[in-house]
N, C-alpha and C positions, 0 to 999 in steps of 0.2 A: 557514620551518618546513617539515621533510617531510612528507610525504602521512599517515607512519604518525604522526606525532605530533600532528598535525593531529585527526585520527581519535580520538584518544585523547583529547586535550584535548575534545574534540565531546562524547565520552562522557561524560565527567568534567560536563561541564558541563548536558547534559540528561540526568544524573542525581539533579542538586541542584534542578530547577531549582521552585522552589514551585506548586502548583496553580493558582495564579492567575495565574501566568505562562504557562500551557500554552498551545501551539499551536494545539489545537483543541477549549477546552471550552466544546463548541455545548449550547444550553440540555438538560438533562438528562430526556429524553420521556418519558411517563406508561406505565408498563407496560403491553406491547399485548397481546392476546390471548394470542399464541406466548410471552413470558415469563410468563403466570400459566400455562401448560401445561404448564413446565417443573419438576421435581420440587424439591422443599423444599429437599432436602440430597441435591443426585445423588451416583453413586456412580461414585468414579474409575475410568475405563474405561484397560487395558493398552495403551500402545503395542503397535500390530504388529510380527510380526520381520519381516526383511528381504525374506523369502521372500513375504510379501505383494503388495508392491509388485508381484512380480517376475509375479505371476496376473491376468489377467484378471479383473474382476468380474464376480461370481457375477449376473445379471445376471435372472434365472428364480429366485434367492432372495427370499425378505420383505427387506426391508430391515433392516439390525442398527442402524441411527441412525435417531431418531427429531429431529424438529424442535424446537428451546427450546435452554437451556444445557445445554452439555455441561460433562465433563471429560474428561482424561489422564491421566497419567503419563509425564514425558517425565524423563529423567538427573535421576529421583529428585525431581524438582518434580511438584505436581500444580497442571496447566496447565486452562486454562476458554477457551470460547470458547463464541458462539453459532451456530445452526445454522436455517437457512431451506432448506425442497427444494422445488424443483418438484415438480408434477404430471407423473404420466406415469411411463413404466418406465425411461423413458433408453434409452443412457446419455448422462449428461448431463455436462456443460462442469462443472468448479470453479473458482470464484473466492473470494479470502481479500482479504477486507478491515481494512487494520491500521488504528489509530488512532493519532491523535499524540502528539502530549509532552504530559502531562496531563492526558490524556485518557481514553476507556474505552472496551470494547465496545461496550456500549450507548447511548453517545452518536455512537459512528462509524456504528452502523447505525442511525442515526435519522436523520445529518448528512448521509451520503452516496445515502443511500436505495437501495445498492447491494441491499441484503436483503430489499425490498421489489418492486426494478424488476428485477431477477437474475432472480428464481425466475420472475418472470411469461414471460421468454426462454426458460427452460428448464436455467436454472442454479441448480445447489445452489451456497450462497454461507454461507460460514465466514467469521465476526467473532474472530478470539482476542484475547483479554486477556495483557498485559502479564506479565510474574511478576511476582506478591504482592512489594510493597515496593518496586516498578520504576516510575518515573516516564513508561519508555518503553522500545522496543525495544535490546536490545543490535546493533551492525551485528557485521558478520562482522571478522572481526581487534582488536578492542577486551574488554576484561576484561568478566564477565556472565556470565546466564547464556544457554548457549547456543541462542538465539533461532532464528538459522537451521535446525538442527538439529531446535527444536521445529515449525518452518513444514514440513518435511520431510517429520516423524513425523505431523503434522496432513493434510497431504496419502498420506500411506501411510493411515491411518485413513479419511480419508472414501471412497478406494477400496477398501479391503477391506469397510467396512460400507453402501455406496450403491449404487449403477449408474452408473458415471463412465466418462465416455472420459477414458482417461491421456495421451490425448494434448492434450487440448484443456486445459491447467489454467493460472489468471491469479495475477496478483495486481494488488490497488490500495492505495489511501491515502491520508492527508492527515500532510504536513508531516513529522516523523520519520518517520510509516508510509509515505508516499513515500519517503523514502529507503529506508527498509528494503526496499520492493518492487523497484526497481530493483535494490537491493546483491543481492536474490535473484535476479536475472538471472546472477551470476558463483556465486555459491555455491550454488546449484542444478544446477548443472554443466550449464545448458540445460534445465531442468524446464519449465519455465514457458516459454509460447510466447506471452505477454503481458503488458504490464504498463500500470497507469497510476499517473500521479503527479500529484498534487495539493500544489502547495505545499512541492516538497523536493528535485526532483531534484539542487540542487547540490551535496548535501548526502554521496552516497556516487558516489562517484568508478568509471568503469568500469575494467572489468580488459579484461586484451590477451586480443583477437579471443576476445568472447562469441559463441556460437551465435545465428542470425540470430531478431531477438525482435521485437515489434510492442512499439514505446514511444511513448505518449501520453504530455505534460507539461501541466501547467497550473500559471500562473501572475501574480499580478498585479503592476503595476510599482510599487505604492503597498503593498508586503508590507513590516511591521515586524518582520517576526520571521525571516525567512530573505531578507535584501534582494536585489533583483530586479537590482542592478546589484554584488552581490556586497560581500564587505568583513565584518566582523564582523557576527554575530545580536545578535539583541535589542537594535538600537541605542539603544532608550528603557531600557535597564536600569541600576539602580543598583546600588552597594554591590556584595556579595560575588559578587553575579550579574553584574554589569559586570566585575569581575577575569577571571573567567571567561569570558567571552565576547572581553575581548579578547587571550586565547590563541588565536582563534579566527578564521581566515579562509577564507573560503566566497569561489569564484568565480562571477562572474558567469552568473545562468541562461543565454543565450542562448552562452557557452562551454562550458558543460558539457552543454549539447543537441548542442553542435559536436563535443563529445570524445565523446560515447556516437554517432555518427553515423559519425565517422572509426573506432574500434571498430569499426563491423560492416559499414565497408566503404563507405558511403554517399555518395553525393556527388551534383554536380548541385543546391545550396540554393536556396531561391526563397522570397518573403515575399509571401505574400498577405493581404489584409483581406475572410475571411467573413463581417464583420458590423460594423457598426460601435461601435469601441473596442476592437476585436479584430485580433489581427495574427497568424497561421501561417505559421510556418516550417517548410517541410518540404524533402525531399531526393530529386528525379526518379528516381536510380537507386541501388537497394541489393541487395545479394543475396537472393535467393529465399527469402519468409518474414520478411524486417528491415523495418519500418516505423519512422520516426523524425517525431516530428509535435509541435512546440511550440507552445501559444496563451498568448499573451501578451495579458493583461486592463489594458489602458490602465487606470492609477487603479484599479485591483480591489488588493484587500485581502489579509491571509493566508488568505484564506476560500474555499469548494469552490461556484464557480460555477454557478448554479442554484437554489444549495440557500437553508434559511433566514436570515434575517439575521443576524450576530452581531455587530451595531456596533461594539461592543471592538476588533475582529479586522479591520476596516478595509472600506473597501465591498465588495459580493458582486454577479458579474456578474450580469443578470434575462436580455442577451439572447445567452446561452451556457449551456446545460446538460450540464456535463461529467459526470455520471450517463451520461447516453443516447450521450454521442460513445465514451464509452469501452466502452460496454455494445455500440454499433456495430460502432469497429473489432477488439473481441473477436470480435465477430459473424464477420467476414471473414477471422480470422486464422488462416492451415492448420493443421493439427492437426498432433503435431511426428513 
């Protein structure tokens, strides 16, 4: 099957796929502060034009965003996401964290604790939500709506209404939102000068000679849902969801670490074990600005190392917290 039908059948298939199958529905957290701060029934805020991007932030202005749930307006959808800022004038790093198949905002930033461990660094950190009726991200080249497009326009917004260096802007995820975050490595045309991934990389395939990016992966080799030695998802699936699925052939993680490395140039591999039940693959020489780095969770689950249990979801590494490694090498990664 080719890449592009591959892709499509993917869509097709984590578009149906019931709630209770999701990737990542980590228990649902009690409203913290910053969502009871957030307004009743906010008011959909304009996409920027283009001309935005293209400015400096105003950086000696108030800030135009305020922290809680937001909205947009992105190609006629009115898009939601959540919003966490540092302290301080900036300007400061962004980071967007997506959520997986069946999952939500507000379960991603609870799960990943990106929203929480971000701001305290000095990063404003964007949660968006799915579109209304979307089980999960659309990637770039599949029918939907157009997702990358809104991660874009999300990124044009928080610079025109915050204090951001545009140079310094991430993305992460768990499971489809990995994937999605990577797939924004090629359809960002270079935007983004980091990524991390959780649970998904094999999922969106890289394009020829991406701009040199900092890619963190994480993954365990006991994953039900995106298998770690590759081959159809959801291998415990029945019925209509099994047909689907086995449309569907995903390569092996530790080759698609290989193909996004070969991509940007990389080479020199080497496996180390940081810790035990942990295994890093990473690649001595890459071009100036390309980091490529896999941890592979012996026996870890589809689940975001560190974070809380979700027994369902297969075990969760205790002595790896992929929060702080990826919050790290964001830390280090040049601004573009």
């Amino acid at each position: 099957m080719g890449r592009g039908a591959i892709v499509l059948a993917l869509a097709a298939l984590l578009a149906t796929v019931p709630a209770a199958a999701g990737c990542t529905a980590a228990p649902q957290p009690a409203p913290s502060r910053q969502h009871q701060r957030s307004p009743a029934s906010p008011q959909p805020e304009q996409t920027p034009s283009a001309q935005a991007r293209g400015r400096a932030s105003e950086c000696s202005a108030a800030p135009a965003l305020k922290a809680g749930r937001r909205t947009m307006t992105h190609d006629g959808l009115r898009r939601t996401f959540l919003l966490a800022v540092p302290k301080g004038k900036g300007p400061h790093p962004v980071l967007l964290d997506l959520h997986g198949l069946g999952s939500d905002a507000a379960q991603e930033s609870f799960y990943s604790r990106l929203a929480v461990e971000g701001p305290r660094r000095g990063y404003v950190v964007a949660t968006p939500q799915a579109a209304d009726g979307r089980m999960g991200w659309t990637l770039p080249g599949t029918s939907g709506p157009d997702d990358a497009g809104f991660l874009a326009a999300l990124l044009d917004r928080l610079e025109s209404g915050l204090c951001v260096d545009r140079g310094r802007a991430f993305a992460a995820g768990m499971s489809y939102g990995a994937a999605m975050s990577a797939a924004l490595i090629c359809a960002l045309d270079g935007r983004l000068a980091g990524v991390g991934a959780v649970g998904g990389l094999s999922v969106a395939r890289p394009c020829d000679r991406p701009l040199p990016t900092t890619l963190l992966a994480f993954h365990g080799t006991a994953d039900r849902a995106v298998p770690y030695r590759g081959g159809h998802p959801f291998p415990d699936a029945t019925g209509a969801l099994r047909a689907l699925a086995d449309l569907v052939v995903l390569p092996p993680v530790e080759r698609a670490a290989d193909d996004w490395a070969r991509a940007f140039g990389c080479s020199g591999r080497a496996t180390t074990r940081p810790a035990t039940g942990v295994r890093l693959r990473t690649w001595a020489s890459c071009p100036a600005g390309a980091t490529v780095r896999l941890y592979t969770l012996d026996g870890g689950g589809h689940t975001w190392p560190g974070s809380v249990e979700v027994p369902r979801l297969g075990a969760t590494a205790r002595n790896l917290d992929a929060t702080a490694l990826i919050l790290d090498a964001f830390d280090r990664t040049p601004a573009r």
